[in-house]
N, C-alpha and C positions, 0 to 999 in steps of 0.2 A: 327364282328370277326376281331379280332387283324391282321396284317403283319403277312404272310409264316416267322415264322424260316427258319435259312439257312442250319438249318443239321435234316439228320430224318433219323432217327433209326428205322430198320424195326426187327420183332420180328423172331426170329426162333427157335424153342426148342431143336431141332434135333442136332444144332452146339453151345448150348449154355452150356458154364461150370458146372453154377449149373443151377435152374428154372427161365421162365424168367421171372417171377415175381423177384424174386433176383436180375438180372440183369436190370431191371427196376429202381427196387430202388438204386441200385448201380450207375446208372445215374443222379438220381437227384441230382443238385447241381453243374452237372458237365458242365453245358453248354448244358444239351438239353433239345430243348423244345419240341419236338416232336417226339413223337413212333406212328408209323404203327405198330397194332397189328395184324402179317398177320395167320400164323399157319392155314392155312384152310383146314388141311385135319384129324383133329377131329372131331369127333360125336359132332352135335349141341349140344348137354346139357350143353355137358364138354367146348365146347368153350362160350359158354353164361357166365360159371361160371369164366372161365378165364378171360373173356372181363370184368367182372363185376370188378373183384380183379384188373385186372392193371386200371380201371379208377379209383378205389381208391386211387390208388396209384398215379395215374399220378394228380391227383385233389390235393393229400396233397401235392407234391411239386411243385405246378404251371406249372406243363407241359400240354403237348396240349395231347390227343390222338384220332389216326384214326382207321379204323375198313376197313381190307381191303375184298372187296369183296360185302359184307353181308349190305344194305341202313337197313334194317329192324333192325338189333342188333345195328347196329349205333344210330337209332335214340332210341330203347330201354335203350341202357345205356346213354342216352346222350353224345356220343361222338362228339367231334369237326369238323368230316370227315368222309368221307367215301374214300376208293381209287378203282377205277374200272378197269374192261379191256377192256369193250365195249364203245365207243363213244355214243351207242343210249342208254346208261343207264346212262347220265349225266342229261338231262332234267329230266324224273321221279324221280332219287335220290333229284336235287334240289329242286322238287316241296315237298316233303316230309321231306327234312331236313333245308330247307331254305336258314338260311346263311353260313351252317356251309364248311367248304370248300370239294370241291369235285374235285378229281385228276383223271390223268388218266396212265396208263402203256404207255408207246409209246415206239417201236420197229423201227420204219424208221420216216424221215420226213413227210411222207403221216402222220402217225397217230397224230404226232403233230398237223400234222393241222385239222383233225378232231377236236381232243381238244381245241383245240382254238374255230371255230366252233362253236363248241357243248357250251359252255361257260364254260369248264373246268377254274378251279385256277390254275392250274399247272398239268404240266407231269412229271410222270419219264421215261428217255432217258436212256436204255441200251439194251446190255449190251458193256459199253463204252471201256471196256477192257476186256480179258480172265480174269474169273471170277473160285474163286474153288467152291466157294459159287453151281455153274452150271454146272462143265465141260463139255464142249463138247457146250454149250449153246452159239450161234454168229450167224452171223460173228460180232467179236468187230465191232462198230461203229467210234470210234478214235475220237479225240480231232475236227476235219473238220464238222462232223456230229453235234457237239454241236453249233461251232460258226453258220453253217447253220439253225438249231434249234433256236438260238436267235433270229432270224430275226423275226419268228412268234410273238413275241412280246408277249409270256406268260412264266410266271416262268417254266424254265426247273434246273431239279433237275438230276444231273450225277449219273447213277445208275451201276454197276457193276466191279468189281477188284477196283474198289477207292482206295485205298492207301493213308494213310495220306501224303505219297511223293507223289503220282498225284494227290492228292487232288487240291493243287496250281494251275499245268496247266488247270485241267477241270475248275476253274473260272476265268484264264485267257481267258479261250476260248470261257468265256459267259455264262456258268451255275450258273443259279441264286444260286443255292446252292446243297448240297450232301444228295444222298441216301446210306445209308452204311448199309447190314446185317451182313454179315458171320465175317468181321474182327473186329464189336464189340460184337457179339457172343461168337466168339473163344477165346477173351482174356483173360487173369487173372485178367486184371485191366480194366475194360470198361470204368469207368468214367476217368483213365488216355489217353487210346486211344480215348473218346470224345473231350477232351483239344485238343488233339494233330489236330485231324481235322478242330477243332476251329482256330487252328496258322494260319491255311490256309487261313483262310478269314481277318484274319488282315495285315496277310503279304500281301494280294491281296491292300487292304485298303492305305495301307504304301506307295507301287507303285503307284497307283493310286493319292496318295496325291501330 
């Protein structure tokens, strides 16, 4: 399995313009490589048949995709991942989908370190800011929590209120890279607001140079 992408697009139907099969294909091309198909409060049928349609999609334009929750539809559609929210369900998912990468939600430092632990690839860390995607969903974490996060020494991925303007700070502060739903859901132009997340990692690159 290839290097974590540094941006991942999680899926939500609820806050998306048109379908997100639409907005899937509207990202291809755009800089990303990876979709969390998360939508998990569909009748199994209907998300089987979903998952099935965005790996096709994600397969024609060389993106990655993950399957949040669900180790068994993952490894059905042959998807790249799986993302969970249990620590103790990183071993059984691994021994079933092998290489493919397997993630974990992390809410405090404690759960990071489970992940790590557990041999998670990577956590998502939120919710790092007031999020609308959630309201009411916290306490934010803030930018202290990620740089503390780094030290566990597994790709952490800034997940909540992201901003393509906090974009920047969350990877000054150590996040290997961004989880964004609701603000490329909500857009008119997704694959415009994926560019624009992208500036962020080059501008970090730039500094860094």
């Amino acid at each position: 399995m290839n290097r974590l992408p540094r941006l991942l697009i999680i899926t939500d139907r609820t806050q998306a313009k048109t379908s997100v099969e639409e907005v899937v294909g509207k990202l291809c091309g755009s800089g990303c490589g990876w979709i969390l198909f998360r939508d998990k409060d569909i009748a199994p049928a209907e998300r089987r048949d979903m998952a099935l349609r965005l790996r096709e999609i994600t397969r024609g334009c060389g993106s990655r995709l993950s399957v949040s929750t669900d180790v068994a539809l993952a490894a059905e559609i042959g998807a790249d991942g799986v993302h969970l929210q249990r620590a103790e369900d990183i071993g059984p998912a691994r021994e079933l989908l092998g290489s493919a990468w397997v993630g974990l939600s992390a809410h405090s430092l404690g759960d990071v370190g489970s992940a790590k632990e557990a041999g998670a690839d990577y956590v998502t860390l939120s919710p790092i800011f007031p999020t609308e995607s959630k309201p009411g969903y916290g306490p934010a974490l803030g930018l202290e929590t990620i740089r503390l996060a780094a030290e566990f020494a597994i790709p952490v991925f800034a997940l909540g209120g992201v901003t393509p303007t906090s974009a920047h700070p969350c990877i000054e502060a150590g996040a290997y890279g961004l989880a964004v739903m609701g603000t490329v859901m909500r857009a008119d132009d997704p694959a415009a607001i994926v560019r624009e997340y992208g500036r962020a990692f080059s501008t970090s690159a730039r500094r860094a140079g």
